[in-house]
LOBA-811017 format. One record per residue (C-alpha): residue number from 1; residue in one letter; x, y, z. Coordinates in Angstrom, 1 decimal. Layout:
N
NUM, a, X, Y, Z
...
END
This chain:
506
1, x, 0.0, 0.0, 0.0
2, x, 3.0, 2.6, -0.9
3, x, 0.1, 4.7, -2.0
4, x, -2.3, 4.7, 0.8
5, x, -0.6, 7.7, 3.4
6, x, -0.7, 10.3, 0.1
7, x, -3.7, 9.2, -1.4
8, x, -5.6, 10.0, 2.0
9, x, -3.6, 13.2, 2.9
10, x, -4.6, 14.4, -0.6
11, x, -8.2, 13.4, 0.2
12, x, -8.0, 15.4, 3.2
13, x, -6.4, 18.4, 1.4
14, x, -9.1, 19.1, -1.2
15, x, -11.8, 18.3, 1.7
16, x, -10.7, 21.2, 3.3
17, x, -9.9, 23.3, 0.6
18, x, -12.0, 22.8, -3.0
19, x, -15.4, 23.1, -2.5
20, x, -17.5, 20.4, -4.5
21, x, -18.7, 21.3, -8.0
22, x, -22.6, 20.5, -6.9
23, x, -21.8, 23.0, -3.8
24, x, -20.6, 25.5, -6.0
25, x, -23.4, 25.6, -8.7
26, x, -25.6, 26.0, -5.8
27, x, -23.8, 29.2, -4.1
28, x, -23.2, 30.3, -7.9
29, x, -27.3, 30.2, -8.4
30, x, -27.5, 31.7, -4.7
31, x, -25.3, 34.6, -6.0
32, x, -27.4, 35.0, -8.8
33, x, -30.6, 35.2, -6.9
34, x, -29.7, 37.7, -4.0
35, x, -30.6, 41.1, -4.5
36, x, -27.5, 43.4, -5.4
37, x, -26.3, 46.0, -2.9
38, x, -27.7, 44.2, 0.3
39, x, -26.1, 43.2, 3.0
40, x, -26.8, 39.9, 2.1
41, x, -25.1, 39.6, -1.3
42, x, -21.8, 41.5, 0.0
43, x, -21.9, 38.3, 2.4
44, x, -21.5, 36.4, -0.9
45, x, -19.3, 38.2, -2.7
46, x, -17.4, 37.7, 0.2
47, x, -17.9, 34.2, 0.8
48, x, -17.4, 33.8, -3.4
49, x, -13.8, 34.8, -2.9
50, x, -12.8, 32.8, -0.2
51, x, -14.0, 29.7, -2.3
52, x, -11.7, 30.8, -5.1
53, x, -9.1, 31.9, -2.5
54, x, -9.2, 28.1, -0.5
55, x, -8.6, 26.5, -4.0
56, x, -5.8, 28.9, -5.5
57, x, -3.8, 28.6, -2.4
58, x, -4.8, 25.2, -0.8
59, x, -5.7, 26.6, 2.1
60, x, -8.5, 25.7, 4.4
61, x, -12.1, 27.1, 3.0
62, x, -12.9, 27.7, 7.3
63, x, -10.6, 27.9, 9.9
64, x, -13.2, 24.9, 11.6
65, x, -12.1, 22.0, 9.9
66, x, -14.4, 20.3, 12.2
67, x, -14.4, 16.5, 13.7
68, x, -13.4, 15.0, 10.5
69, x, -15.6, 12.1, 9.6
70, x, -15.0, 9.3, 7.5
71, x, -17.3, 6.6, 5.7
72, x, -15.1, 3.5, 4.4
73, x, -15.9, 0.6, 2.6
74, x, -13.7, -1.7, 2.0
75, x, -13.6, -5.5, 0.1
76, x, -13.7, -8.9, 2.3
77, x, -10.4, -9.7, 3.1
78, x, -8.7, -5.8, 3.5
79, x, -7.0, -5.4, 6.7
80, x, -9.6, -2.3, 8.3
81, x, -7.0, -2.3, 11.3
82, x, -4.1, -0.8, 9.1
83, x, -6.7, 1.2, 7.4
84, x, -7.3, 2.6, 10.7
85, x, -4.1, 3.5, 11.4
86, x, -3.4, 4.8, 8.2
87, x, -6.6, 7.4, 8.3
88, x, -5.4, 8.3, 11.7
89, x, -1.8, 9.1, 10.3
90, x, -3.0, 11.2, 7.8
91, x, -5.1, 13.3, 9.6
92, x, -2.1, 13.9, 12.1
93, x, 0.5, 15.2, 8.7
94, x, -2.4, 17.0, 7.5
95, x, -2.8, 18.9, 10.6
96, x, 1.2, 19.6, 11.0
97, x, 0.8, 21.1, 7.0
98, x, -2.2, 23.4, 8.1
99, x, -5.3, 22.2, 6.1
100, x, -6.6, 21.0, 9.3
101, x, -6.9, 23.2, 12.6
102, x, -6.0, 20.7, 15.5
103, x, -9.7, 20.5, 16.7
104, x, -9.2, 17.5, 18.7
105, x, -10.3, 18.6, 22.6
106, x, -10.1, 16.1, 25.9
107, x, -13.4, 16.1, 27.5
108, x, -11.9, 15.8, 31.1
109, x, -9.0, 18.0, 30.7
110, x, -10.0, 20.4, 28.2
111, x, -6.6, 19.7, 26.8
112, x, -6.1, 20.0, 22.8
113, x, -4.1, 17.1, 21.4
114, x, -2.0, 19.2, 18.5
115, x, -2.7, 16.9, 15.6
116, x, -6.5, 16.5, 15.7
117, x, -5.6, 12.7, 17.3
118, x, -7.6, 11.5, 20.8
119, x, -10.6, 9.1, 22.0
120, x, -12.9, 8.7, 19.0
121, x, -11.0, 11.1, 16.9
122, x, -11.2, 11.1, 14.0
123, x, -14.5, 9.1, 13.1
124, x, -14.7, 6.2, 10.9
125, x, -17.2, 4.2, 10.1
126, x, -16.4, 0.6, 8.5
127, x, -18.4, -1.3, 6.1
128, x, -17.2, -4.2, 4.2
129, x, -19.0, -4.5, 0.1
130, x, -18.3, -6.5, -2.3
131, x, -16.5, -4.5, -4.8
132, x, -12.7, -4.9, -5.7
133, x, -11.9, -1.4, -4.2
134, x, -11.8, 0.8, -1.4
135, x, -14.1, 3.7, -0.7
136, x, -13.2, 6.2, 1.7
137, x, -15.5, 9.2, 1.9
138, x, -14.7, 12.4, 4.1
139, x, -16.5, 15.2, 5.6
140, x, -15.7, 18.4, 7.2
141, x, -18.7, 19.9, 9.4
142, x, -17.5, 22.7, 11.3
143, x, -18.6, 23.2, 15.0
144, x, -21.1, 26.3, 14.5
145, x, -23.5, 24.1, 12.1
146, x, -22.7, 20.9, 14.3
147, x, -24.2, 23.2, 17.3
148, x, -27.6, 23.8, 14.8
149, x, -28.1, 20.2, 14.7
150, x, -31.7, 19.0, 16.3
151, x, -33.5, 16.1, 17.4
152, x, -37.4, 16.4, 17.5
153, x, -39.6, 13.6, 18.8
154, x, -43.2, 13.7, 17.7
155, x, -45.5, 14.5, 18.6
156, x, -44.3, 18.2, 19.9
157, x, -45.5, 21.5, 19.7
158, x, -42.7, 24.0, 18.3
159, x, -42.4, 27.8, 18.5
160, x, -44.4, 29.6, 15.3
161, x, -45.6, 26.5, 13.8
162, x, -48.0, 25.2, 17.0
163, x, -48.4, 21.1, 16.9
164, x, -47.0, 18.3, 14.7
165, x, -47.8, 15.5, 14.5
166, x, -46.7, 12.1, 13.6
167, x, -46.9, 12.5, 9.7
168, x, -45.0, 14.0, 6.8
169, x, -47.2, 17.5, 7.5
170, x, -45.6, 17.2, 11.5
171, x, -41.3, 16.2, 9.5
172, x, -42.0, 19.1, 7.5
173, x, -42.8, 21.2, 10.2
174, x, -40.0, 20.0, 12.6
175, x, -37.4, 20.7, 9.6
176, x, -38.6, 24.4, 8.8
177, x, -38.0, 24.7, 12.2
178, x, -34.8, 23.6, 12.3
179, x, -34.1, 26.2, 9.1
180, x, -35.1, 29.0, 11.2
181, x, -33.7, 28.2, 14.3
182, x, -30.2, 28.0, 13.0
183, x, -30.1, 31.4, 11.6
184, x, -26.8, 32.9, 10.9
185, x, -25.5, 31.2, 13.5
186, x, -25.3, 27.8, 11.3
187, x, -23.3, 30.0, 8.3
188, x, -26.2, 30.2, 6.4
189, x, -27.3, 29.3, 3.4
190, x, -27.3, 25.7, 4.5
191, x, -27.9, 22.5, 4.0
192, x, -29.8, 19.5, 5.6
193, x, -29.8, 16.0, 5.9
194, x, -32.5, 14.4, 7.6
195, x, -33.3, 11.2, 8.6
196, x, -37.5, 10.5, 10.0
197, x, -37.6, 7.6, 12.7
198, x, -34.6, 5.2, 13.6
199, x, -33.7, 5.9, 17.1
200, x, -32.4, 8.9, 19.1
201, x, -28.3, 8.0, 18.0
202, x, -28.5, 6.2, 14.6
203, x, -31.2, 8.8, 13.4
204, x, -28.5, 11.2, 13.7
205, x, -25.9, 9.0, 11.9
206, x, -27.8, 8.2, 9.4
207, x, -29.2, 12.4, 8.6
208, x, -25.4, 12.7, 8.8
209, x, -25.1, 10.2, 5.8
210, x, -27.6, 12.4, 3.7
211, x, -25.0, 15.2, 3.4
212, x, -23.2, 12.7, 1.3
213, x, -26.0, 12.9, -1.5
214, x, -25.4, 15.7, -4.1
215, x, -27.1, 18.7, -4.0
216, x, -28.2, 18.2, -7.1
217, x, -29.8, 14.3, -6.8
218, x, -33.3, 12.9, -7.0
219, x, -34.6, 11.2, -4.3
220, x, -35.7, 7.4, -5.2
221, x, -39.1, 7.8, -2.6
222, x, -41.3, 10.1, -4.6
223, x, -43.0, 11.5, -1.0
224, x, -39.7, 12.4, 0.0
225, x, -38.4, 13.9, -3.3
226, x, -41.3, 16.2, -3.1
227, x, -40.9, 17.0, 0.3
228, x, -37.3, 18.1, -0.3
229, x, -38.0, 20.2, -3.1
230, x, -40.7, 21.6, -0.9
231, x, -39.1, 22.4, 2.1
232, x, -36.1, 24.3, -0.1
233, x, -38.7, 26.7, -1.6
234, x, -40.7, 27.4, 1.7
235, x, -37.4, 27.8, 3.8
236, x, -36.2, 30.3, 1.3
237, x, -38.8, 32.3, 2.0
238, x, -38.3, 33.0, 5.4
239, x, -35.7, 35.7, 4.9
240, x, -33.3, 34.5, 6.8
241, x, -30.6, 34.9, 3.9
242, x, -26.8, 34.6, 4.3
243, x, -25.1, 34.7, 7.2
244, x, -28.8, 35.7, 8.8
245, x, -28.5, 39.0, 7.7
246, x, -31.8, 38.8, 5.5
247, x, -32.5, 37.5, 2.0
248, x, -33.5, 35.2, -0.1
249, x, -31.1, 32.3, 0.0
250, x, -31.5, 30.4, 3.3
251, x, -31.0, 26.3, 2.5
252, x, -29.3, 25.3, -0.6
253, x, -30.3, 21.6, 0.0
254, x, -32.5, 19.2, 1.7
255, x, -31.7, 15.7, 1.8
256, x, -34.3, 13.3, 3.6
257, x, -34.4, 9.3, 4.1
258, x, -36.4, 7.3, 6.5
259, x, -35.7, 4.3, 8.5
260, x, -38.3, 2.1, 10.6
261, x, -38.4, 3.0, 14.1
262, x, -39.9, 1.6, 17.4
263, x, -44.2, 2.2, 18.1
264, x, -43.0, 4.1, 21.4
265, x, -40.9, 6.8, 19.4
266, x, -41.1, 9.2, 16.2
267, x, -37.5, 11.1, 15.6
268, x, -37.2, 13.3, 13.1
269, x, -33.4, 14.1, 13.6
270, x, -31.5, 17.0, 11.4
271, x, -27.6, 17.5, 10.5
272, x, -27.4, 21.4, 9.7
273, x, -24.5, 21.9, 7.6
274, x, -23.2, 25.4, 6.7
275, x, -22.8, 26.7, 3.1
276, x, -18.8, 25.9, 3.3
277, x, -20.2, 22.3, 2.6
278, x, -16.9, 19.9, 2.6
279, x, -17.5, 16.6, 1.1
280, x, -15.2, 14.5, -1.0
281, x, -14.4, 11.4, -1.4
282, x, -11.8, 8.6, -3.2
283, x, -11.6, 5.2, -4.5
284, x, -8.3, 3.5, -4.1
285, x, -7.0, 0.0, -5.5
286, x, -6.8, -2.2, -2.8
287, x, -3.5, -3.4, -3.3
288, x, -1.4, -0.1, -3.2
289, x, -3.8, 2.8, -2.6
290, x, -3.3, 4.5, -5.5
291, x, -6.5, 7.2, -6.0
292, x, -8.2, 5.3, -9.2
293, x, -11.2, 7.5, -9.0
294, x, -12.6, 10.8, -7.1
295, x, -15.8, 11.0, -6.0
296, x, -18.0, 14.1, -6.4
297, x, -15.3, 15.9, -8.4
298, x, -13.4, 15.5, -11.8
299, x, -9.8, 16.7, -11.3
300, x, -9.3, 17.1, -15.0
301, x, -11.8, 19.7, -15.2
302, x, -10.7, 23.3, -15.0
303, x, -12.8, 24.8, -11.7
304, x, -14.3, 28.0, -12.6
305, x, -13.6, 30.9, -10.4
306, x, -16.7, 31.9, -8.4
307, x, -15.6, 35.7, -9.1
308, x, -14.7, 37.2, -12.2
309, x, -13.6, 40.4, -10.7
310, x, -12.0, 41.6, -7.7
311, x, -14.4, 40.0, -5.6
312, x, -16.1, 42.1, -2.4
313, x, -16.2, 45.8, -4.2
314, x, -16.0, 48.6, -1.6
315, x, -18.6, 51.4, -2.3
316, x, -16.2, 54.1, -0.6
317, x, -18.6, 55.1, 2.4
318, x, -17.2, 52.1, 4.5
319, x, -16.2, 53.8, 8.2
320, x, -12.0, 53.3, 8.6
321, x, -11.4, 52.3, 12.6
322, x, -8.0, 52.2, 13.8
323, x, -7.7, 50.7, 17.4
324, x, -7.5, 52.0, 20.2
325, x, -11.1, 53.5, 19.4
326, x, -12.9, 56.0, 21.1
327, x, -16.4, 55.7, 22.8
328, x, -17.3, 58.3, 20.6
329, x, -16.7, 56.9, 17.0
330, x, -18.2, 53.6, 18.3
331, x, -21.5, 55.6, 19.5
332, x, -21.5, 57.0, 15.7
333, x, -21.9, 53.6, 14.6
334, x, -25.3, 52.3, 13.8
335, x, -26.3, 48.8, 12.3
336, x, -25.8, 48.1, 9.3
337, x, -22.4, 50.2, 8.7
338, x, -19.8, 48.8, 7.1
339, x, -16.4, 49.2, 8.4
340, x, -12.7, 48.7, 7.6
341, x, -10.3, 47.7, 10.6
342, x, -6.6, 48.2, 10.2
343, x, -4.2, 48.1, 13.4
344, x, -4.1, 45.6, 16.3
345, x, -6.5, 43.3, 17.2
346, x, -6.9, 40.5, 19.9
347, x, -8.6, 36.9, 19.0
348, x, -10.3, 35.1, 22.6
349, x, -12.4, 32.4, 22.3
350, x, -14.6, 30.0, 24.7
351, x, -11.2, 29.5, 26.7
352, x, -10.5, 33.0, 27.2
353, x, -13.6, 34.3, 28.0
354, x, -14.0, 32.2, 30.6
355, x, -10.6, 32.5, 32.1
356, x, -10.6, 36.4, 31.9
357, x, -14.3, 36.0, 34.2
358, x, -12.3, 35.6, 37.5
359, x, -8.8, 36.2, 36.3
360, x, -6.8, 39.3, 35.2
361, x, -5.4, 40.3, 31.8
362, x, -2.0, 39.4, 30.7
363, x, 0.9, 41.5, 30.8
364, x, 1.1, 42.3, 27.4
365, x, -2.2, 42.8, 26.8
366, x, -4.4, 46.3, 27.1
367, x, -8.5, 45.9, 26.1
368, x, -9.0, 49.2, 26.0
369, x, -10.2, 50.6, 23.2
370, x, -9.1, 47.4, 21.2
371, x, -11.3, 45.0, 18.4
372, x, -12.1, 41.5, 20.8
373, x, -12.3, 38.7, 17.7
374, x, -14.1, 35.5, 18.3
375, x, -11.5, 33.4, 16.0
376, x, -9.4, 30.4, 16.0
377, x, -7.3, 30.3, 13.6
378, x, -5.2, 27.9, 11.9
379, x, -1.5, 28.5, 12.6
380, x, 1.7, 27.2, 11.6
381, x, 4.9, 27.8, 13.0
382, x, 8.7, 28.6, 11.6
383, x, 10.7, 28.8, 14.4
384, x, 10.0, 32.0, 16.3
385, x, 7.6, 33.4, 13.7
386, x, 3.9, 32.3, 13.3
387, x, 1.7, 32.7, 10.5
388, x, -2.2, 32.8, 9.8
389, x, -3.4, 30.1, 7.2
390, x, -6.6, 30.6, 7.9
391, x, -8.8, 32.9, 10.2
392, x, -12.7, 33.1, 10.1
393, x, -15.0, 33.9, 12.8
394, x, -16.7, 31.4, 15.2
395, x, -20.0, 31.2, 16.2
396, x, -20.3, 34.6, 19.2
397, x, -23.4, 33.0, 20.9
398, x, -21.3, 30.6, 23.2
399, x, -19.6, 34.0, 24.4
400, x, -23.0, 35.3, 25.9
401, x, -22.7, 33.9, 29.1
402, x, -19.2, 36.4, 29.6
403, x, -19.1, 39.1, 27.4
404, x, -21.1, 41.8, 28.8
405, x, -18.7, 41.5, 31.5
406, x, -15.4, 41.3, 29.5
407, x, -16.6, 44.7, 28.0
408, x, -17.3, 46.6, 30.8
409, x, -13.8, 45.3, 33.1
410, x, -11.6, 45.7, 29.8
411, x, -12.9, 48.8, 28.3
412, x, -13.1, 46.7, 24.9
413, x, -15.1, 48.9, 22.5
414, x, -15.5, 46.4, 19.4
415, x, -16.3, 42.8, 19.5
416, x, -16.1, 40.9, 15.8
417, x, -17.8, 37.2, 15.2
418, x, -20.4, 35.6, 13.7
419, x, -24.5, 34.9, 14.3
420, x, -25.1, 37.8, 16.6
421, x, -25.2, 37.9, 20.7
422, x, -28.1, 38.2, 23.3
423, x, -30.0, 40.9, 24.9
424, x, -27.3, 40.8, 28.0
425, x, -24.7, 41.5, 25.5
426, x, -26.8, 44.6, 23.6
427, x, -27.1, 45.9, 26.9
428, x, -23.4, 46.1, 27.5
429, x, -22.8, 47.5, 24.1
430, x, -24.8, 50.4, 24.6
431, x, -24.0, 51.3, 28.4
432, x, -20.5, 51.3, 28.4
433, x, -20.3, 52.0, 24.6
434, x, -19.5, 49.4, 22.2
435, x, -20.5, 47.6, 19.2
436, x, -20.9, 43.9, 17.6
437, x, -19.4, 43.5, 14.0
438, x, -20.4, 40.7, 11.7
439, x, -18.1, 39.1, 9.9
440, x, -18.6, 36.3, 7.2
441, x, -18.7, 32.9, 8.8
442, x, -16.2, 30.3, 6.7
443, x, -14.5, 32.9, 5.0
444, x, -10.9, 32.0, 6.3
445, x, -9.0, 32.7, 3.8
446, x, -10.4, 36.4, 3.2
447, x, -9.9, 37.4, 6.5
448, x, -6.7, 35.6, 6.9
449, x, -5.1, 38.3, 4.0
450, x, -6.5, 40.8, 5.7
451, x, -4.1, 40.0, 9.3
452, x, -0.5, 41.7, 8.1
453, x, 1.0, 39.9, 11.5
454, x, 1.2, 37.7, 14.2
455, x, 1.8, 40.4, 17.0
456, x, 1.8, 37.9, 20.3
457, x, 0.2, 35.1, 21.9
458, x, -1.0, 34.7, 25.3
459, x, -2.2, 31.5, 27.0
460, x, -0.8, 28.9, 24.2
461, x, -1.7, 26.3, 26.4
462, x, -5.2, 26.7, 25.6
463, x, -4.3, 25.4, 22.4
464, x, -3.9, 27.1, 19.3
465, x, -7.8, 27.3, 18.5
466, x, -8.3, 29.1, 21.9
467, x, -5.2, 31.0, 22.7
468, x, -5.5, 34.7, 22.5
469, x, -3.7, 35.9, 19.3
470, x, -2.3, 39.1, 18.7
471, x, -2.7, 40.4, 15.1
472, x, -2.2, 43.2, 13.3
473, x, -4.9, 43.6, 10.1
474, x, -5.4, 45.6, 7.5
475, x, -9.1, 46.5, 6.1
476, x, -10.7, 43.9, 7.9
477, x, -14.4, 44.6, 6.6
478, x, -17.2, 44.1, 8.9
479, x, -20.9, 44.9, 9.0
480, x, -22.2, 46.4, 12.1
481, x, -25.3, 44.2, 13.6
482, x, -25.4, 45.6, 17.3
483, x, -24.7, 48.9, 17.9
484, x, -24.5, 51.0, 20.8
485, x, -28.2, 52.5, 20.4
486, x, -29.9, 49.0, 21.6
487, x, -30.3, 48.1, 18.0
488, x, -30.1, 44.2, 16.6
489, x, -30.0, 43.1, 13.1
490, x, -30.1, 39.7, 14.6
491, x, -33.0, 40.2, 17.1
492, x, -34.6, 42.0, 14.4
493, x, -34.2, 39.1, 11.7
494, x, -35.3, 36.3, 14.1
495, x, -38.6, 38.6, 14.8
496, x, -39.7, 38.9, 11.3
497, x, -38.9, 34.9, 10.1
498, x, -40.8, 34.4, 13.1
499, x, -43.7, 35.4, 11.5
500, x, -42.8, 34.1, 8.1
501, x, -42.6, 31.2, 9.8
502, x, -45.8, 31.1, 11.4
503, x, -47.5, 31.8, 7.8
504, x, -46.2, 28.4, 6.8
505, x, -47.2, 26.2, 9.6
506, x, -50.4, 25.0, 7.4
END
């Protein structure tokens, strides 16, 4: 198998980096569809040139790389214990080259491993067939849409759409539900997989399996097809758009299969996937692992660029801040401003944030005035020097439960993520004068040219997801969704597809 280690890191590699052609055509059409000038399809023109960005370089599409999952099936007779050890091997040399974050986090010790190595990670699931080669199948789903996955159990009554029942009427229900509960915080547009009945843990396996289905596939059950193609065109429109900052483009693609289930129990069980929707997969002869065929992708064909000019244009009334920022150009801010950062900047993350509750500030560190990013980038280091390879926001709502306080004991004036925070958080912003900027979830590789340098780094032994980085940026472009006034793009969005919501409950 002289093959086998190269064949899976390169596997890996275009997982993380070359967005599927089916995945494409659909942010292509999503493009297409959004109206021009919103806030909405500057999210896209964004999130357009970080796909071309990811593939030009090989870097990672989003800095979450995820719990990297693979589906293997191999020919009686193939040794699935060297296969093992293999997978596990490759995942540990992608991780040292960067196209992986190490994501890999001890449950007891909250301890990261490095190489994305530990108990249960990575996951593989075996399955013997009776072909002549081997099938290995990989996907990427970052933490933020992992979060937006949801179990329902009919029958249940759910927010806006009242009572469903034990039917297709009460799945479709349960899964417009789960559309709108995700919001931005799921990097919408998304995608679903769904799996009706099983039990509580294989239901989810198995609407995990669906996100290996191409967007563009009919379903074999005709109820199902039709129930696919319906939920796509009612979740669309609830304006929850991209990144939840309204439009027309919520889901991209709803995948649905159903498996027999107990009398007692009725799951309907959704895997939310974001729009950087990483799939690939290989199959390899059995003898020396050589790649004999890719799955989902042709790598003879030439991929078109998503952009065909300079990507995100800037109109020119974008607001220039340059750290340490005054309580007075913050309180000038209102939502929906665009703005440019250039100077220093901190990252903090779940770790952080709940160290800095009880504990003080590093040495070298100084909140005042300063840009707080919820990030965690993927590093690599050269002796001494670090350097970003990729660096897109995380999900802000696990932050809700500190960061009124971190604002008002640090004097931090701007706080960057994705998916919005809570009314605690609003509250802080606009007593002690500070503001929430949006930036585009997945887009790692845009934001990471927009970070000129690796500054500092405090509490490394977080691990390098949760360390707080030091950076210095350069027109880092943001949208302002919280603002110092009491004023909530989020809040606002949730409101209104609330009600859209309701109008489709039947």
């Amino acid at each position: 198998m002289q093959f086998l280690a190269e064949s899976l890191i390169e596997l890996i590699t275009q997982t993380s980096t070359n967005l599927p052609p089916d995945v494409r055509a659909a942010m292509a059409q999503a493009l297409g569809t959004e109206t021009p000038n919103t806030q909405a399809s500057q999210a896209l023109n964004i999130i357009a040139s970080n796909i071309d960005m990811a593939q030009e370089g090989e870097g990672p599409i989003c800095q979450d790389t995820g719990m990297p999952t693979f589906v293997v099936h191999t020919p009686v007779g193939v040794n699935q214990i060297l296969l093992k050890k293999a997978i596990k091997e490759a995942v540990a040399e992608a991780t040292k080259r960067g196209k992986l974050r190490p994501n890999s986090v001890d449950s007891l010790t909250g301890k990261n491993s490095g190489n994305n190595l530990g108990a249960e990670t990575p996951v593989i699931h075996f399955e013997q067939w009776e072909q002549d080669e081997i099938e290995v199948k990989l996907i990427l789903k970052g933490g933020g849409c992992e979060n937006k996955n949801i179990q329902y159990s009919l029958p249940c009554d759910l927010e806006h759409m009242g009572k469903a029942g034990r039917n297709l009427e009460g799945v479709r229900k349960c899964i417009l539900h789960a559309v709108w509960q995700a919001q931005g915080q799921g990097c919408a547009p998304g995608a679903l997989g769904v799996c009706i009945g099983s039990d509580r843990a294989h239901g989810y396996v198995l609407a995990k399996d669906q996100l290996f289905r191409t967007l563009d596939d009919t379903n074999s059950v005709p109820e199902l097809a039709a129930l696919e193609k319906d939920i796509v065109e009612e979740a669309n429109k609830l304006g929850i758009g991209t990144m939840g900052f309204g439009g027309k483009v919520s889901l991209i693609g709803c995948k649905i299969m159903a498996a027999n289930r107990l009398p007692a129990s009725f799951f309907v069980s959704v895997a939310y996937d974001c729009w950087a929707y990483r799939r690939l997969g290989v199959r390899l002869d059995a003898q020396n692992g050589a790649i004999t065929k890719w799955l989902y992708r042709d790598p003879a064909r030439v991929v078109e660029k998503m952009t065909t000019g300079a990507g995100f244009p800037l109109s020119g009334r974008e607001i220039i801040l340059r750290p340490p920022i005054s309580e007075e150009q913050i309180r000038a801010l209102k939502v929906g401003d665009v703005v440019l950062i250039t100077g220093e900047c901190y990252t903090g993350r779940d770790a952080v944030h709940a160290h800095l509750m009880n504990n003080p500030l590093p040495a070298r560190v100084d909140l005042h005035g300063a840009v707080l990013y919820h990030c965690g980038p993927v590093m690599m280091q050269d002796g001494e020097k670090w350097t970003v390879k990729a660096a897109g926001p995380t999900t802000s709502s696990r932050e809700e439960p500190y960061q009124a306080t971190i604002i008002k004991n640090f004097g931090v004036r701007a706080v960057i993520g994705k998916g919005g925070m809570g009314a605690k958080t609003l509250a802080a912003l606009q007593e002690h004068g500070a503001v929430y900027l949006n930036a585009i979830g997945g887009a790692a590789q845009y934001y990471a040219r927009a970070i000129d340098q690796v500054l500092g780094v405090s509490f490394l032994d977080f691990g390098i997801p949760e360390a707080m980085w030091k950076l210095h940026v350069h027109d880092f472009i943001a949208i302002v969704t919280m603002d110092a006034h009491g004023n909530s793009l989020h809040a606002k969005v949730e409101q209104e597809t609330g009600e859209e919501l309701a109008a489709l409950r039947g």
